[in-house]
C-alpha positions as CSV (number, residue, x, y, z in Angstrom):
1,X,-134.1,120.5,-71.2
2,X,-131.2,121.1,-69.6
3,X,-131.2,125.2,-70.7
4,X,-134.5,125.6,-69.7
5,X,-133.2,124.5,-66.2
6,X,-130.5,126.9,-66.5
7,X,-133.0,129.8,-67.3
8,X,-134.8,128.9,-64.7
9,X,-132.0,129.0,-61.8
10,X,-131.0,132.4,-63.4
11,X,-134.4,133.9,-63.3
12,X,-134.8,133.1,-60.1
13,X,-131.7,134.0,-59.2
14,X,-132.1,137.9,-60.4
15,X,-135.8,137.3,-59.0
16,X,-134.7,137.0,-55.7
17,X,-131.8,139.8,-56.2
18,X,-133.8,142.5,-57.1
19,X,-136.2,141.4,-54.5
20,X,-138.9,141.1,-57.4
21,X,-139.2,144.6,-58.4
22,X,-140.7,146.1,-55.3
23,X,-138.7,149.6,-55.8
24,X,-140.7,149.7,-59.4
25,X,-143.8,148.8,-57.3
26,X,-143.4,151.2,-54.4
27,X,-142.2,154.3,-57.2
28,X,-145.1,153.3,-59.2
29,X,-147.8,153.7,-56.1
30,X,-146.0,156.8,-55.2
31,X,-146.6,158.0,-58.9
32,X,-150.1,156.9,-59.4
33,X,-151.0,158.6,-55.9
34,X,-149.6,162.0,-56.5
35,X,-151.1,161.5,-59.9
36,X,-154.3,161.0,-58.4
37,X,-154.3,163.8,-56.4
38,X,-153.3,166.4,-59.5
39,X,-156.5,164.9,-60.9
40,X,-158.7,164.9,-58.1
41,X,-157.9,168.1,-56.4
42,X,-156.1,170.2,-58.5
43,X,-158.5,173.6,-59.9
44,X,-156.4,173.6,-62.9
45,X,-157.5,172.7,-66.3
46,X,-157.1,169.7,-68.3
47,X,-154.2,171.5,-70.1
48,X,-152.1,171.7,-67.0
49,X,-153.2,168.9,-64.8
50,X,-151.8,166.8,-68.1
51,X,-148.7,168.9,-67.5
52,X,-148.2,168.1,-64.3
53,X,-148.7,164.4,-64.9
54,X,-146.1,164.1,-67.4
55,X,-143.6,165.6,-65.1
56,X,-144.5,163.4,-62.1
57,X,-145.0,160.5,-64.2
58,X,-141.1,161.2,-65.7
59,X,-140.5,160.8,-61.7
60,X,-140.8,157.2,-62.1
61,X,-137.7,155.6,-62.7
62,X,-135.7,157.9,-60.7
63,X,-137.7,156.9,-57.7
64,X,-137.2,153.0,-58.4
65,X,-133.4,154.1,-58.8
66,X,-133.7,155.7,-55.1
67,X,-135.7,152.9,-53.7
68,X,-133.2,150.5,-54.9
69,X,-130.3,152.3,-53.8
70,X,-132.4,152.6,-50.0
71,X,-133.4,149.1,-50.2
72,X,-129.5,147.9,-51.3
73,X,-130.7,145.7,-54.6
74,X,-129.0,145.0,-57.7
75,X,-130.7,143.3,-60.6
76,X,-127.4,142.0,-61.4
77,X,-126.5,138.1,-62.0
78,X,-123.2,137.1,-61.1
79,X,-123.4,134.0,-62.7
80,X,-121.9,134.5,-66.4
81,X,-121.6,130.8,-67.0
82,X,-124.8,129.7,-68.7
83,X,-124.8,129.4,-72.3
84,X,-128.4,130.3,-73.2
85,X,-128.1,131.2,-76.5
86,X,-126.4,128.2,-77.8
87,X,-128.9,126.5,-79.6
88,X,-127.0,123.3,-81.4
């Protein structure tokens, strides 16, 4: 019981740390707008407008990366103590 307590603490710990995930969240709206747009305006055709969503949908985890850099996050735990993988 008592590493399930641990694995708690340390989940929420890199919860609070990363500042659950909103530079993923605010990369991915970003994404799925401009992604949106390609499809609902563009006069393309389907060849291209799939084109261009790969390349803005690669865009994805460099924007989290800059969004966590802005919003000064780390994902990091400091804590190196808990011993979750000891199972005896």
């Amino acid at each position: 019981m008592d590493k399930l307590s641990n694995l708690s603490k340390l989940k929420l710990e890199i919860q609070l740390k990363a500042k659950n995930g909103i530079d993923f969240i605010l990369s991915a709206a970003i994404t799925w707008l401009v992604i949106f747009l390609i499809w609902k305006f563009s006069a393309n055709n389907s060849y291209d407008k799939s084109v261009l969503t790969f390349i803005f949908g690669a865009m994805l985890l460099p924007l989290a990366l800059g969004f966590s850099k802005i919003l000064k996050q780390t994902g990091k735990s400091q804590v190196t103590n808990y011993n979750l993988w000891d199972c005896g």
